[in-house]
VOGU-3710 file (C-alpha; in Angstrom, 3 decimals, decimal comma):
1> xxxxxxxxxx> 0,000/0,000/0,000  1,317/3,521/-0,924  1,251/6,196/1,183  -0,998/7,628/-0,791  -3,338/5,054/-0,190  -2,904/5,317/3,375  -3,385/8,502/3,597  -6,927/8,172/1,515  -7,768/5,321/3,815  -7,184/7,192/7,176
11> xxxxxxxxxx> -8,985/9,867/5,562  -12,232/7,889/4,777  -12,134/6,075/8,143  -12,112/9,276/9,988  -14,956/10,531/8,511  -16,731/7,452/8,461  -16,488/7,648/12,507  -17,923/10,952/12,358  -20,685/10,442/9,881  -21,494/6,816/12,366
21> xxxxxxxxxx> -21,612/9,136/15,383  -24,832/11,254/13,945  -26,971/8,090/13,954  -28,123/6,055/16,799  -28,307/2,251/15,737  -31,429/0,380/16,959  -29,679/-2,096/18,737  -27,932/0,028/21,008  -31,238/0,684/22,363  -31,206/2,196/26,037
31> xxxxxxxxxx> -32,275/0,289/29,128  -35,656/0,842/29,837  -39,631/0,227/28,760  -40,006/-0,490/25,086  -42,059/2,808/25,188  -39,071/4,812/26,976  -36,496/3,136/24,070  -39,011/4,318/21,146  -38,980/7,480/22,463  -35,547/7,634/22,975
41> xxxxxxxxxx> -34,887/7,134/19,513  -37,682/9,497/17,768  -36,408/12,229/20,220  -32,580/11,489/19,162  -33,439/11,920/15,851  -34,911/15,315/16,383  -31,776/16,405/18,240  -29,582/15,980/15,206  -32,141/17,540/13,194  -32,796/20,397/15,251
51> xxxxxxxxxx> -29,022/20,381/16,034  -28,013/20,527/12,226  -26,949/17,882/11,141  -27,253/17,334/7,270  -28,799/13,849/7,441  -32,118/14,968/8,513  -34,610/17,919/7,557  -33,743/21,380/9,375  -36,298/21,687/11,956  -36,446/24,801/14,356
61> xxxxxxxxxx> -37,635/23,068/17,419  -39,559/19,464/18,182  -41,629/18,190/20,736  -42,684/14,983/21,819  -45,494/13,378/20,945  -47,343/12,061/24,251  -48,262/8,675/24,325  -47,001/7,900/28,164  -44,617/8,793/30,236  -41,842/6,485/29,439
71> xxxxxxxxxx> -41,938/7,588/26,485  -41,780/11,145/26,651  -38,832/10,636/29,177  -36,931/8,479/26,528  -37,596/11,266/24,384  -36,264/14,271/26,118  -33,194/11,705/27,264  -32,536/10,744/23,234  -33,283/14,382/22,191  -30,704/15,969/24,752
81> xxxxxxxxxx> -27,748/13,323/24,412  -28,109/13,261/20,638  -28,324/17,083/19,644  -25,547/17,766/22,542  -23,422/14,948/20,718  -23,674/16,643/17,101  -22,786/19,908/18,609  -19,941/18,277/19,866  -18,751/16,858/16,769  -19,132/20,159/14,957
91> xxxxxxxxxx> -17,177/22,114/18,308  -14,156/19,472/17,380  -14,531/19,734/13,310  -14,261/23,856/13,497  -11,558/23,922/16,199  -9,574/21,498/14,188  -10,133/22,555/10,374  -11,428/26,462/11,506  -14,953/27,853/10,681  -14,521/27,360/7,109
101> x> -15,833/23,789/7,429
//
């Protein structure tokens, strides 16, 4: 392998580790109800997209919808942990490549 090649393969894994950190698989599903763990997944999914991130529509600002407790707790948990994630990731792309990204 060239160093070229190297280079373009560190390259693609690195961003393949950042694109995998904007999506929350289904099987790492949370502890909890399966209500609380649906939730928690429909309200991480509004984080990123209220957070930014390009796989998802824009959206200004989400809300759960009620169905029961558990469920609104999972959301607010997913929503919280995934849009403060994405803003993470974008904190660490602009302080390493500048705003330009």
């Amino acid at each position: 392998m060239s160093y070229s090649d190297t280079g373009l393969l560190s390259a693609i894994l690195v961003v393949a580790g950042l694109v995998s950190a904007c999506s929350t698989p289904t099987w790492t599903s949370p502890p909890g109800s399966e209500k609380y763990q649906t939730g928690y997944h429909e309200g991480c999914d509004a984080g990123y997209a209220v957070a930014g991130s390009p796989y998802y529509e824009r959206i200004e600002s989400a809300e759960p919808n009620f169905q029961n407790i558990d469920y609104v707790q999972g959301w607010q948990e997913g929503f919280d942990e995934c849009k403060r994630s994405y803003d993470r990731i974008q904190a660490t792309i602009h302080s390493v490549f500048g705003t330009g990204v």
